[in-house]
N, C-alpha and C positions, 0 to 999 in steps of 0.2 A: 748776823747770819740770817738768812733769807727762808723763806717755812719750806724751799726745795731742799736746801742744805741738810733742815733739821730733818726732813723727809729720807734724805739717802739718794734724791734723784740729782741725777746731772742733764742738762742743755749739751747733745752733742751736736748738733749742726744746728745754726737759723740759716735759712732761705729767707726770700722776698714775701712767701705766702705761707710758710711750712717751717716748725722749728720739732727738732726730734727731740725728745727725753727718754732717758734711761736708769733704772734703775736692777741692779742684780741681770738675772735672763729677762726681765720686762723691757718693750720696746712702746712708744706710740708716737704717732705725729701729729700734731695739731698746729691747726689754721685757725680761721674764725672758731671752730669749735673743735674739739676733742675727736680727734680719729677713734679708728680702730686700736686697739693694744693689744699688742702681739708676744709671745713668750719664744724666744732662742732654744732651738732645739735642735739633736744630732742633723735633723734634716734641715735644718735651715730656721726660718721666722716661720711662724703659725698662727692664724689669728684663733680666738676662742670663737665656735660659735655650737646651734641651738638646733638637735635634729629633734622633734617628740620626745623634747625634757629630757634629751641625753645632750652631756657637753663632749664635743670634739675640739680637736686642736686641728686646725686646714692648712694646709698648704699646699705648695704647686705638685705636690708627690702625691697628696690626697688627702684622709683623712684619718685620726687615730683616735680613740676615748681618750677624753683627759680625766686624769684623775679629780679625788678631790682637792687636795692640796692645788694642784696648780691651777684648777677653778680660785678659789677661793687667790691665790697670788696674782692670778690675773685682777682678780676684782678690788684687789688691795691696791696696786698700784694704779687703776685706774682712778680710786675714788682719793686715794692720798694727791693724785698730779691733779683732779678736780680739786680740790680741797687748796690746793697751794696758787692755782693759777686760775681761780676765785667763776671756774666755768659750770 
């Protein structure tokens, strides 16, 4: 069993330059290095990000506070898919 498996993430597409991973509502893509990681929401993919120490969730609709919890879920599954795929 491979440290993704024991992680919970699965390998949903590879490309030529880009392989996706997902885990639960976490999404990210990575090439040479670790994309953005984005969380599944009623509007669609959201990335997290950083307005004066407030976290939003972005998407093409706009922008929403993210809570805590899905702070901290984003930052889990980013640092778990670092952690397994040794970036």
């Amino acid at each position: 069993m491979s440290l993704l498996d024991e992680l919970n993430i699965r390998r949903m597409a590879e490309g030529a330059s880009v392989s996706i991973y997902v885990r639960d509502n976490c999404i990210a893509a990575v090439g040479e290095t670790q994309g953005s990681t984005g969380l599944m929401t009623e509007q669609g993919l959201a990335y997290l990000v950083w307005r004066d120490g407030q976290a939003f969730l972005a998407n093409k609709s706009g922008e929403i506070p993210a809570t805590a919890e899905q702070v901290e879920t984003i930052q889990k599954f980013s640092r778990d898919l670092a952690t397994a795929l040794n970036k």
